[in-house]
Every structure is written in C-alpha cells, then in structure tokens.
VEXDREN-2710 file (C-alpha; in Angstrom, 1 decimal):
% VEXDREN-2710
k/r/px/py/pz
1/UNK/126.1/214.4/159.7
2/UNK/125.3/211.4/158.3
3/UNK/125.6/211.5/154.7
4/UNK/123.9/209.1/151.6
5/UNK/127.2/208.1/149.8
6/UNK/125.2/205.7/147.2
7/UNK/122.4/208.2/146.6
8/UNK/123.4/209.4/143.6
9/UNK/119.8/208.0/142.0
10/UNK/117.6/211.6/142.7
11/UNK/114.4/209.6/142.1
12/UNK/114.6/207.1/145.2
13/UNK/112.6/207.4/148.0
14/UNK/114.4/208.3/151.1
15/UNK/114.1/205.5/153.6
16/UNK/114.2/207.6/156.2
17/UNK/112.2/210.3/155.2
18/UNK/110.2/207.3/154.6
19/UNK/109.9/206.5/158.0
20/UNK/109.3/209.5/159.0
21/UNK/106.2/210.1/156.5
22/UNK/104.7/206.6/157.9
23/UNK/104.9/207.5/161.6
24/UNK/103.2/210.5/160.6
25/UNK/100.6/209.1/158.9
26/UNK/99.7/206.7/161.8
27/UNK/97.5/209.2/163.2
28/UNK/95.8/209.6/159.7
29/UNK/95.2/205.7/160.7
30/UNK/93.5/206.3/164.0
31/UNK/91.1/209.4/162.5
32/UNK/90.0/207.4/159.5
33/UNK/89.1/204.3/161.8
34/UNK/86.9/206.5/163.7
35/UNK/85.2/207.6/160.3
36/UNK/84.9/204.1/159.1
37/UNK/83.6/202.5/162.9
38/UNK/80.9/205.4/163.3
39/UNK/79.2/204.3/160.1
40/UNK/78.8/200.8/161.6
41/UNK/78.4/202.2/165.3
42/UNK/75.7/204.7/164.7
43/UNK/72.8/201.2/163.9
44/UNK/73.3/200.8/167.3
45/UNK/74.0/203.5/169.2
46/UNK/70.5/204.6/167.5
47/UNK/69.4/201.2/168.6
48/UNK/70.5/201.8/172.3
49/UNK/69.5/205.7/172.7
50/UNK/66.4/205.5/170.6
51/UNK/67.5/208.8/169.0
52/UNK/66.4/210.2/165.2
53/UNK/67.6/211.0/162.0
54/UNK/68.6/214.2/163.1
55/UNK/70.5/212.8/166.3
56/UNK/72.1/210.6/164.2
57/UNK/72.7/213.3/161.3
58/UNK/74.8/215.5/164.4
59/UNK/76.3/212.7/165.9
60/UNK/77.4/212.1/162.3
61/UNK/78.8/215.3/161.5
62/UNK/79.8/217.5/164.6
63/UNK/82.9/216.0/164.4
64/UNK/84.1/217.5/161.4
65/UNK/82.4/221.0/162.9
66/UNK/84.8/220.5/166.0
67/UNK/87.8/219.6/163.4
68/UNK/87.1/222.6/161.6
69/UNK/88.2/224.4/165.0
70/UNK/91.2/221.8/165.6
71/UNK/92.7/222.9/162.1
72/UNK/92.5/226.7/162.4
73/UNK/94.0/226.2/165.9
74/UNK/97.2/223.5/164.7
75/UNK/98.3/226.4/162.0
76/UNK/99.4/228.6/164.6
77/UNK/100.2/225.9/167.2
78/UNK/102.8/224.6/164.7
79/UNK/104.4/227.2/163.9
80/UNK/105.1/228.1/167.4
81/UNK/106.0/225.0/169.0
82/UNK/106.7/222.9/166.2
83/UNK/105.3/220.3/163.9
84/UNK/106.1/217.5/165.6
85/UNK/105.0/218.4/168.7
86/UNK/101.6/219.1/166.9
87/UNK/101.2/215.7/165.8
88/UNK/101.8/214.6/169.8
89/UNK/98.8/216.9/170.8
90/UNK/96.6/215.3/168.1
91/UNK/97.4/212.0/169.6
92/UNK/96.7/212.7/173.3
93/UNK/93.5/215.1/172.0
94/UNK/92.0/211.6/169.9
95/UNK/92.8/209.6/173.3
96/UNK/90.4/211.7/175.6
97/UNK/88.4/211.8/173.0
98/UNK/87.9/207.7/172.5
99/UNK/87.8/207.3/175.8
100/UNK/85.0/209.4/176.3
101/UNK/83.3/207.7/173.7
102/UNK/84.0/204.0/174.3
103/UNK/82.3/205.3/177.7
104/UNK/79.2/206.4/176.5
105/UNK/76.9/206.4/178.8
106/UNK/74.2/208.7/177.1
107/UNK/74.0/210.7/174.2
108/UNK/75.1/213.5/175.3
109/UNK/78.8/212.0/176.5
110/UNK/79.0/210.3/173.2
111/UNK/78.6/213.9/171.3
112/UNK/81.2/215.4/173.6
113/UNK/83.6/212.4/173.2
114/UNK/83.3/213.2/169.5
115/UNK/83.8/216.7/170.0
116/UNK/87.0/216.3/171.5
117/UNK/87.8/213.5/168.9
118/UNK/87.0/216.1/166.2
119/UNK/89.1/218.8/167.3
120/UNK/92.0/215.8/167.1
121/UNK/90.9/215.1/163.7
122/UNK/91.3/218.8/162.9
123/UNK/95.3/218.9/164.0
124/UNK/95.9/215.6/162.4
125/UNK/94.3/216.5/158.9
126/UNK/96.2/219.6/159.0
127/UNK/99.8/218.9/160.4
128/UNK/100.6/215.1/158.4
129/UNK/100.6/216.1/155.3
130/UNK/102.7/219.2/155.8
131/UNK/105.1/217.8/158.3
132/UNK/105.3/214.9/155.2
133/UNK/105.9/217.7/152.6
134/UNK/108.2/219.3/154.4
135/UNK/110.8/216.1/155.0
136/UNK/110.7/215.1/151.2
137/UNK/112.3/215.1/148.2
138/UNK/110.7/216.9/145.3
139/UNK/111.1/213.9/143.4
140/UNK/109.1/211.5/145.8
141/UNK/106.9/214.4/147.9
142/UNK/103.4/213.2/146.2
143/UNK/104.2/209.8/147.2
144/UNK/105.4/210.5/150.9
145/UNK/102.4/213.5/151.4
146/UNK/100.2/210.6/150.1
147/UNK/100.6/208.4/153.0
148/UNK/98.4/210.1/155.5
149/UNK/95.4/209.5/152.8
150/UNK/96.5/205.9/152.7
151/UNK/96.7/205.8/156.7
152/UNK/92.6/207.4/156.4
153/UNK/91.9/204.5/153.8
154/UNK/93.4/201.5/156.1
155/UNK/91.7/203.1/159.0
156/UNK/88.2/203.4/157.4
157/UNK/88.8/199.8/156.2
158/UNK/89.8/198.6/159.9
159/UNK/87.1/200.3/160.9
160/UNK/84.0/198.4/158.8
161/UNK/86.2/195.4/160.3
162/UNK/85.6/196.4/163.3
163/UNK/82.1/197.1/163.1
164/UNK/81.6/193.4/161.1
165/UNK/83.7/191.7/164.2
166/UNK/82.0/193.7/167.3
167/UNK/78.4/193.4/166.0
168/UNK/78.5/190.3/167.3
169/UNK/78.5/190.8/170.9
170/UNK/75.6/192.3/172.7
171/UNK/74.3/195.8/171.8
172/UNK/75.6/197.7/174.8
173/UNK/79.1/196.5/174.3
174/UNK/79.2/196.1/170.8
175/UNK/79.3/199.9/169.7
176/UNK/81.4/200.7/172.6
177/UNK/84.2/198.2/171.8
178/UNK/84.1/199.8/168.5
179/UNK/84.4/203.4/169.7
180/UNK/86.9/203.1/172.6
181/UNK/89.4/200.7/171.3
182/UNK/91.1/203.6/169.1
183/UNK/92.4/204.9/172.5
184/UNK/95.0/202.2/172.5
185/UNK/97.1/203.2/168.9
186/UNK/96.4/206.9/170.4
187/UNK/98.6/206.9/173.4
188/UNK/101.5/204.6/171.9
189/UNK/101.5/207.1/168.5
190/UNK/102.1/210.2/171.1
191/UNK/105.2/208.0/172.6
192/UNK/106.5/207.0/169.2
193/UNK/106.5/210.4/168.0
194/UNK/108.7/211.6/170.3
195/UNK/111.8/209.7/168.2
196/UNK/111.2/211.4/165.0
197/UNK/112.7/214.2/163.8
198/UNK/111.5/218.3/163.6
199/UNK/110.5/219.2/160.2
200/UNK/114.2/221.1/159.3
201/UNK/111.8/223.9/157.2
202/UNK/110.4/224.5/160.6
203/UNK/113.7/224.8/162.1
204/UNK/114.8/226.9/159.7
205/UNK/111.9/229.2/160.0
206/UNK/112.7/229.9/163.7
207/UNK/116.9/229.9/162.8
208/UNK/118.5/226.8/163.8
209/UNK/120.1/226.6/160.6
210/UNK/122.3/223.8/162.2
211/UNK/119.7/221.1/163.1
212/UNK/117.8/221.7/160.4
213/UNK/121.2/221.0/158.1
214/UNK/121.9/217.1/160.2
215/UNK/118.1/216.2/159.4
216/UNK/118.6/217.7/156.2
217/UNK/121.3/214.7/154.9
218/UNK/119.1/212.6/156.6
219/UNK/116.6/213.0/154.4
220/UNK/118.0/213.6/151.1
221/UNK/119.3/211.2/148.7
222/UNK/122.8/212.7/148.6
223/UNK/125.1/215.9/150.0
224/UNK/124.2/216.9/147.4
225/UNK/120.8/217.7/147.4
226/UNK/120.7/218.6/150.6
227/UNK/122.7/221.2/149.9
228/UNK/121.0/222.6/147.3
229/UNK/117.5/222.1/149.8
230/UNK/119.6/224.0/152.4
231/UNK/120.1/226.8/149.9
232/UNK/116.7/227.3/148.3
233/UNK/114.9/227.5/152.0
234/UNK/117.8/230.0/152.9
235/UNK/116.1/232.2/150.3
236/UNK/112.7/231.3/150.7
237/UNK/113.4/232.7/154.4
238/UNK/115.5/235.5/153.9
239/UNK/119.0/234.2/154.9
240/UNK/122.1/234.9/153.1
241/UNK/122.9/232.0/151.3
242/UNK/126.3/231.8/152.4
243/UNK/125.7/232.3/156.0
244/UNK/126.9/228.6/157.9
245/UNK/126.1/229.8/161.8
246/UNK/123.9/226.8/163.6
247/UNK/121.6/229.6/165.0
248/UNK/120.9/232.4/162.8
249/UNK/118.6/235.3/163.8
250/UNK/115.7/236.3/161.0
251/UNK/114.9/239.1/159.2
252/UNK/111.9/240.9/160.2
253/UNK/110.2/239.6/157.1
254/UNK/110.7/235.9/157.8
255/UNK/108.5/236.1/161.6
256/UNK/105.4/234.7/161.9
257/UNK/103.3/236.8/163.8
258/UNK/99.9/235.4/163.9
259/UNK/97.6/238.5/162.5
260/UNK/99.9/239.9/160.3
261/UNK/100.1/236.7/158.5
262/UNK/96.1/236.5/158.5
263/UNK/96.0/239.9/156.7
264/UNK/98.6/239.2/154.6
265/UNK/97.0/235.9/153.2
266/UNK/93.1/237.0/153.4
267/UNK/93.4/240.9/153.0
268/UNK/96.4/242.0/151.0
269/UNK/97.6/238.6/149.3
270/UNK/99.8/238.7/146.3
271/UNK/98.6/238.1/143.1
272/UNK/100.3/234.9/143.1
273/UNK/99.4/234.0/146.7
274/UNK/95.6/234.8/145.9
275/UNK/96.2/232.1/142.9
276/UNK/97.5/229.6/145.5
277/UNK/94.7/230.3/148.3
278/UNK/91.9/230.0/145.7
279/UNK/93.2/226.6/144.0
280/UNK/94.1/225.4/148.1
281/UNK/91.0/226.2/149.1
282/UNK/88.9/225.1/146.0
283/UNK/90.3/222.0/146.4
284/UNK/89.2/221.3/149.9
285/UNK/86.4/222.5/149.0
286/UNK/85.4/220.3/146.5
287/UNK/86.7/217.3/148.2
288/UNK/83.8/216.6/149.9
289/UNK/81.3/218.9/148.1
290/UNK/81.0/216.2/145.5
291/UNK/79.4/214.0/148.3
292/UNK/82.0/211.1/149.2
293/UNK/81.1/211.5/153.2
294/UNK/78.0/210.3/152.0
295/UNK/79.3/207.5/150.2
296/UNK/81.6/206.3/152.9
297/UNK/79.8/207.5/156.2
298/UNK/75.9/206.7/155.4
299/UNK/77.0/203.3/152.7
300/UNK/74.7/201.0/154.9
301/UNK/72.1/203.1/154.2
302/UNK/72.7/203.5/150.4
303/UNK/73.0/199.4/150.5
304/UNK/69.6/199.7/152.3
305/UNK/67.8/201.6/149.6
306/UNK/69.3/199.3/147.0
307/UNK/67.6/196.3/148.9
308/UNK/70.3/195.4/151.5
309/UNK/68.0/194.6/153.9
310/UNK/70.3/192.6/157.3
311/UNK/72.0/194.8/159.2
312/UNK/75.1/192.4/159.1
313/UNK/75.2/192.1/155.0
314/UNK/74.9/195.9/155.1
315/UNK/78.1/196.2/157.2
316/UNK/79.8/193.2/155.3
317/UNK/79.1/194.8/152.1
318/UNK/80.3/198.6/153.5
319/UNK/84.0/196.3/154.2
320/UNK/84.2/196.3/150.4
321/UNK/83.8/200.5/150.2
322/UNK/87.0/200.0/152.5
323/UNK/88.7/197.6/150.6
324/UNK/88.1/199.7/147.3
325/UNK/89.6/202.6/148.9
326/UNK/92.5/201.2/150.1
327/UNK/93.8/199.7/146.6
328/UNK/93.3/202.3/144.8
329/UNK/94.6/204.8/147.4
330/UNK/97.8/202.9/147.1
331/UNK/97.7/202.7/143.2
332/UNK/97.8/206.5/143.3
333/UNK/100.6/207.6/145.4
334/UNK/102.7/205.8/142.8
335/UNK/100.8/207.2/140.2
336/UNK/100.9/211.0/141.7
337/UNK/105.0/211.3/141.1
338/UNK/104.6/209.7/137.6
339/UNK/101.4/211.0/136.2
340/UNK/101.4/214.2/137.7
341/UNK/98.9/216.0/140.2
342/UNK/96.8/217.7/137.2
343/UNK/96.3/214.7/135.0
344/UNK/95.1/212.5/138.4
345/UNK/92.9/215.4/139.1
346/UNK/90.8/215.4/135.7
347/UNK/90.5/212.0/135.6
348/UNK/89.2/211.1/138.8
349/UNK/86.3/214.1/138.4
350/UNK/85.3/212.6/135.2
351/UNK/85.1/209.3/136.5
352/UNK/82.9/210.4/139.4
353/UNK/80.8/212.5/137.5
354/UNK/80.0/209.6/135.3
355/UNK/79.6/207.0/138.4
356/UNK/77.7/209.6/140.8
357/UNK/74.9/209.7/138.1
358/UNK/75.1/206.3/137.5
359/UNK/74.6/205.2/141.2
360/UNK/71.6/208.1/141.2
361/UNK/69.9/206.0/138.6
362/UNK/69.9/202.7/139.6
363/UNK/69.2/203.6/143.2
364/UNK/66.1/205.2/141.5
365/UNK/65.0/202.5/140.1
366/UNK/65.7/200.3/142.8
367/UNK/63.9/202.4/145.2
368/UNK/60.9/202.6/142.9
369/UNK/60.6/198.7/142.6
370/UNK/61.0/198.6/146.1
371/UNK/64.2/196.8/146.2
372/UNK/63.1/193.6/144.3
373/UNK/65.1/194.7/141.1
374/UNK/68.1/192.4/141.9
375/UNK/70.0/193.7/138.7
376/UNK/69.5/197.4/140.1
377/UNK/70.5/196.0/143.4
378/UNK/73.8/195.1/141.9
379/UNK/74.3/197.8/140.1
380/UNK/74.2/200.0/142.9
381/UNK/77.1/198.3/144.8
382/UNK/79.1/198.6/141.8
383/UNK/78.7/202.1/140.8
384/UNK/79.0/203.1/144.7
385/UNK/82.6/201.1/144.8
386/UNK/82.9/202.9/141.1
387/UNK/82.6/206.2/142.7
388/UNK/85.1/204.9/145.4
389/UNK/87.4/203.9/143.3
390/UNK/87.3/206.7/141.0
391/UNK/87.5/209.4/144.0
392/UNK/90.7/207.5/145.9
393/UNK/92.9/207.3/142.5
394/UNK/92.9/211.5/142.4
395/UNK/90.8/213.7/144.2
396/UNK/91.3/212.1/147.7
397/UNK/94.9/212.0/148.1
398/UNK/96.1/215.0/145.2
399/UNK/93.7/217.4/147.6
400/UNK/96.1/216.8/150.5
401/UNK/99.1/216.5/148.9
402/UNK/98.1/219.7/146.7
403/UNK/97.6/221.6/149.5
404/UNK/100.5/221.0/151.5
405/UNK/102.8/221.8/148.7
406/UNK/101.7/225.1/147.0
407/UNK/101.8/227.4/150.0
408/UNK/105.4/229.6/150.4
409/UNK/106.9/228.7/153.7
410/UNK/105.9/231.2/155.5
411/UNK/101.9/230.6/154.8
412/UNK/102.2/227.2/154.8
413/UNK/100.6/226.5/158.1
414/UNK/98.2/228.8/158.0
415/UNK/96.9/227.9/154.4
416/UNK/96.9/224.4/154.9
417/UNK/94.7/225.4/158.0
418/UNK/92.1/227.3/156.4
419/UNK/91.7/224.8/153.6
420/UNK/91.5/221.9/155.8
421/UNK/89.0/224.0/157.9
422/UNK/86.9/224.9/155.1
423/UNK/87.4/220.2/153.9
424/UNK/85.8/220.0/157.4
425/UNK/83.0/222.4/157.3
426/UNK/82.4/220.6/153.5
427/UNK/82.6/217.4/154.8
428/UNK/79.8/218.3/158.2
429/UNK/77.9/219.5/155.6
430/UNK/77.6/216.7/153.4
431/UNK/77.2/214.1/156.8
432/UNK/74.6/216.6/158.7
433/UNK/72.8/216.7/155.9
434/UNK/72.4/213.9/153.4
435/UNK/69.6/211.9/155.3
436/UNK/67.4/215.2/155.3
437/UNK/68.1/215.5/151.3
438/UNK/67.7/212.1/150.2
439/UNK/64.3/212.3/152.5
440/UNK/63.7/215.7/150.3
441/UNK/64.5/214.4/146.8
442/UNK/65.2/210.7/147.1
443/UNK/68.4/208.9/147.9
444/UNK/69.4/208.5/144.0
445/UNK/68.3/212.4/143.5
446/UNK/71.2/213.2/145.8
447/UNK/73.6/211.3/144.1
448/UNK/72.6/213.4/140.7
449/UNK/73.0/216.3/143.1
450/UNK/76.7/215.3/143.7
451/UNK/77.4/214.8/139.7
452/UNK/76.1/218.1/139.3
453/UNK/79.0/219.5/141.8
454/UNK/81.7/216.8/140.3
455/UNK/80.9/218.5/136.9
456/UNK/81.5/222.0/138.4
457/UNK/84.6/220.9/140.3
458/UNK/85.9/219.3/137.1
459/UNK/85.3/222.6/135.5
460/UNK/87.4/224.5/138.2
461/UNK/90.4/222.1/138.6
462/UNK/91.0/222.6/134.2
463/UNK/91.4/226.3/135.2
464/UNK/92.8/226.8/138.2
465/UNK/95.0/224.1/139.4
466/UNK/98.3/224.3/137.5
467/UNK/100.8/221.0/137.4
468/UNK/102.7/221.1/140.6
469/UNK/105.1/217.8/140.0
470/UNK/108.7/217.7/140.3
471/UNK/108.8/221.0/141.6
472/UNK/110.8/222.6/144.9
473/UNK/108.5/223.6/147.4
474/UNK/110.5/227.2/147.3
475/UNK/109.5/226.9/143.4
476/UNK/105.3/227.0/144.1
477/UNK/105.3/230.6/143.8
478/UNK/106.9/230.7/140.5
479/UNK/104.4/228.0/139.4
480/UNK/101.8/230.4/140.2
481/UNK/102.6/233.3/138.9
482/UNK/103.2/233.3/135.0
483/UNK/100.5/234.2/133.2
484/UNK/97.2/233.5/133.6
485/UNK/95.3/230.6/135.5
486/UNK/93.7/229.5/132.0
487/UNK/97.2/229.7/130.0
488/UNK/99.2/228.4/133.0
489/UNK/97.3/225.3/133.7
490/UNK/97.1/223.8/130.2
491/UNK/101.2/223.5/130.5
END
C-alpha cells in the first residue's frame, strides 16, 4: 500500500484523488461543449433546414428529455458494474452520439444524434460528481465534486469558441465542424479512464474490503485517515469494524437490489432520508427552474432583443457568458470548503433574484425602443453576465456537489439519479419552452418570471438545506436528522 508519510496536514488536497476527480470531470468537459456549440449551431442549422421556433425549441431541449433517461438508467448501472465503468459508457454513448450529429444530414439525424448525445449527458451528470465524492477527503470533497461543474463551464466556453471560429466557413460545414468535433475528446476520455481507479465505497459495497483499502491510502492524506475512512464505511455498510478479510460477504441489509431500494427511498423513506431526498431533489429542481438554460442556451437571442443585431457580434458577445462562468466557477470551488455549502447557496439566490429582474427590465425597455436605447443595450449584457456570475459562484456547482454528498451509501446512486433526472426534465423545460414564453409575455417578462422562482427557491434553500461542510459522507444522515428542517438549517 502506498502510504502518505508527510500528510500529516488533513486540509491538503490529495493529488491523487486530484487526478482522479479531473479525469472524471473531462466528460463534464465534452457535455458542456455540446451545450455551449448548440447555442451557436442552432443559427444555422435553422439557416440550413429552414425549420421554426418550435424545431429549434426540440432540437434545443430533447436532449436533456433523453438525459433524463441516461440518469435513471447510470444509478443502477453503477452500482452493478461499477462507477468507473459508468463513466466509460458515457464516453462511447457521447461518441455515437457526435458522430451522428456532425453527420447531419437532415433534421431528423441531427435529433437522433442528440438523442443519443443526451442519454450520455444523463450518465455523465450523474456518475462525476459521485464517483468525485466518493474518492475525497471530507476536508477538500466541495472542491474535488466541484470539478465536473468547472469541466461544464470550460466546455460551454470552448464551445461559444467554437461557434466564433467555425462560423466562418461555409454554412453546410460550419455547424457540422461544430457538432462532430466532440467525438474526438470522446473516444480518448473512454481509453484514459481505463487507468483510474474504482471508487473504493463502491468496492466496499460489493465486499472487496481489500482493494478498496490500497485505493484508500491512495487517496487520503495519511494512514491515518484512511483508516478512520475504512472504518466509518465499514459501518455505514454493515461490516464489523474489526473484520481485515480482502473479500467480505455482506449482510442482507447492505445489497442493492434495484426495487427494493426504489421503495425504500420513494415509498417508505426514513424520516431523515425523506429530509435528504426533498433538499436532493429541490435542489435540482431549482437549478434550472430559475431559468439559466435560458440564459446560456438562447443568449444570442437575448443579445438580439437588446439590439445585437450581427449574427457574429451575437456569438462574440455569448464568448463572454462563457468566460463569466468559467471564473467564477473556479472562484467557488475554493470558496465551497471555506464558506460552506449553505452560505454559497443564499447568496447566489439573492444575487440572481436581484439580477433576473434587472435583466427583465432593461430588456423591456430595450425592446420597447426597439433596440436604439444603447444604455439599455448595455445594461442588458451586464445584468445577463450578472446573473451568470451570480448563478456559477453557488447554485451551479453547490447543486452537484450537494447532491452527491447527502445520500447514505447505499441510496447514493439511486438519489443522485432521480435528482439529476428531475435537473434534466427542469432544464428541457426551461430550453423547450422559453422562445414560446418570451413570444407570450415578452423576453424581459420571462426573466421577471425567473426572479419570481429565484425568490421561491431562495425561500426553500433557508429551510431545507442544512450546512453540509466538513462533514464524513457516513455523517449526512446524522446532519439530517436532529430536529427540525427550520431549527437544523440555521446551525
């Protein structure tokens, strides 16, 4: 075993666990790059095909209703044949699925190349940020569970690069080049993966008590803790602590067995485990409720109502929605350890419902004067990278590394699942849908829509979402169970 002799510092970040997290988060990469592309892609595959808005509102969003699929399916797939081996299906699922689309040849190829892309999208949302929970350190698990939202962020911002560089060839390569080339990362990720290690909680679950103990010390910052790691999932599974076989056989209680779990979870959940599935599926929930698909998926067309009027200075100015993402997605996975989940949370929600309602007035006005307000004009682009900004420093990455965390063991799969199925039904929602409201009640009336919804998620995360940092994983049901959610939280 290979053992960190200078790691006496509990607060370091692993390197290897490190590693691990990053090649993890690479598929986060390839699925935010799609997101980001198809916001450029669509001008011109609408160009092309000569399709409507509500073509282009389903070409938009049946992604995420395919994902929604892909993460109830990767729950159960990962806890039978592993995680890692979940992350290498994701890979070779997003493949086929760019390759379809980079293909293209009509509309209806290019729906079912994002159909099969989406279903990828649903395994990879689900599995990174568990498989990145599951290798860390209490003391750094916000930071390393925040890496796939900071792989989404650099793909989205590759992406609107990709869009700015391809729309410069002609039209019935340009889009293509922009869809197809996330094949490439796709097969080399499902290679690379093959070199990283099994999540040892995993291992553990199905009783190799010894391979789960070498990647243990791996991933710890001394014998120490990995000791005391080794011991608390020994409880949280149901084997004697003092047990040292490499393969152990479970108790009854421990085994996953697909329906049972369901029941126990939806039907007959503890008090405590009802807590965690409403906060782990609020959260999801309100992810995308409060209307950032819009934001980031239809921004050239915000930019157009503003008075954006060429196509390229639309696309140039949706590089700086990327950019704003990506800083302040970094800012707040070393904020998440230090600050906490909770206070991250608040914040961000009463930033956005501030900006959201901002960004619905001035696009009023600017729609009113018919775009020759330049001050509204630039007021628009600021309060839409406000709402960015604000969005990316909490509620995008504490949702996913919120999530990951709270469930027991046992649930954790199939939790994570459901919440990132319902994030994915929220977020086809929002993309399926935002052209038909903002033709129903204006562009800037939808953005008061989505302060309206900020202001009732704020609302929810002060009651229901208790402080989660520093904590074991093996600890989340204790978190959850004293008191109740309106004394619990304000600790």
């Amino acid at each position: 075993m290979e053992k960190d002799i200078d790691g006496e510092n509990p607060t370091r970040v692993n390197k290897y666990a490190c590693a691990c997290a990053i090649v993890a988060s690479m598929i986060s990469i390839i699925f935010g790059y799609d997101t980001g592309v198809m916001s450029g892609a669509m001008i011109y595959v609408k160009e092309e095909f000569q399709i409507n808005d509500a073509k282009t509102e389903v070409l938009a969003g049946i992604l995420n209703l395919c994902a929604l699929v892909g993460s109830l399916c990767a729950g159960r797939t990962s806890d039978n044949i592993g995680r890692r081996n979940t992350i290498i299906i994701a890979s070779l699922i997003f493949f086929i699925g760019s390759v379809l689309m980079g293909y293209g040849p009509n509309y209806p190829t290019l729906l079912v190349g994002r159909c099969v892309a989406g279903v990828g999208v649903g395994f990879a949302l689900m599995i990174a940020p568990v498989y990145s929970a599951e290798i860390s350190s209490p003391s750094s698990r916000g930071f390393l569970t925040s890496l796939p939202e900071i792989g989404i962020s650099i793909g989205i911002l590759l992406g609107y690069l990709s869009n700015y560089i391809f729309s410069r060839l002609y039209l019935e390569l340009g889009w293509r080049m922009m869809l197809g080339v996330a094949a490439i990362p796709s097969l080399f990720l499902a290679i690379g993966i093959l070199k990283m290690p099994e999540s040892p909680r995993w291992l553990i679950m199905k009783g190799r008590l010894g391979d789960a103990k070498k990647i243990l010390y791996k991933v710890s910052n001394s014998p120490q803790e990995a000791e005391i790691r080794i011991r608390d999932i020994k409880q949280a599974v149901g084997i004697d602590e003092n047990c040292n076989d490499d393969i152990v056989k479970l108790p009854d209680s421990a085994k996953t067995q697909g329906g049972g779990l369901w029941k126990e979870l939806l039907l007959k959940p503890t008090p405590s485990l009802r807590w965690i599935l409403i906060a782990g599926v609020g959260i999801h929930f309100f992810e995308h409720a409060t209307g950032i698909e819009a934001v980031i998926l239809y921004s050239h067309k915000i930019f157009a109502k503003a008075g954006v009027h060429d196509t390229r200075k639309q696309i140039l100015a949706t590089v700086g929605v990327g950019m704003t993402k990506f800083i302040f997605i970094v800012l707040s996975t070393f904020l998440i350890d230090k600050v906490g989940r909770r206070k991250l949370l608040l914040t961000s929600l009463s930033g956005m419902v501030v900006t959201l309602a901002a960004l619905g007035f001035f696009l009023t006005l600017a729609e009113n004067s018919g775009g020759h307000l330049i001050w509204a004009l630039v007021l628009c682009i600021i309060t839409t990278y406000a709402v960015v900004m604000f969005f990316n420093i909490g509620l995008g990455p504490v949702t996913w590394v919120y999530s990951a965390e709270i469930f027991p063991l046992k649930y954790r799969a199939l939790g994570t699942g459901i919440g990132v199925a319902v994030n994915r039904l929220m977020n086809a929602t929002v993309s399926m849908s935002f052209l038909s409201i903002s033709g129903a009640i204006t562009t800037g009336g939808a953005f008061f829509l989505f302060a309206g919804v900020s202001f009732g998620a704020l609302i929810f995360f002060y009651f229901f979402c208790p402080e989660t940092k520093g904590k074991s994983l093996e600890e989340m049901e204790t978190v959850f169970t004293r008191g109740k959610p309106s004394e619990k939280v304000n600790k």
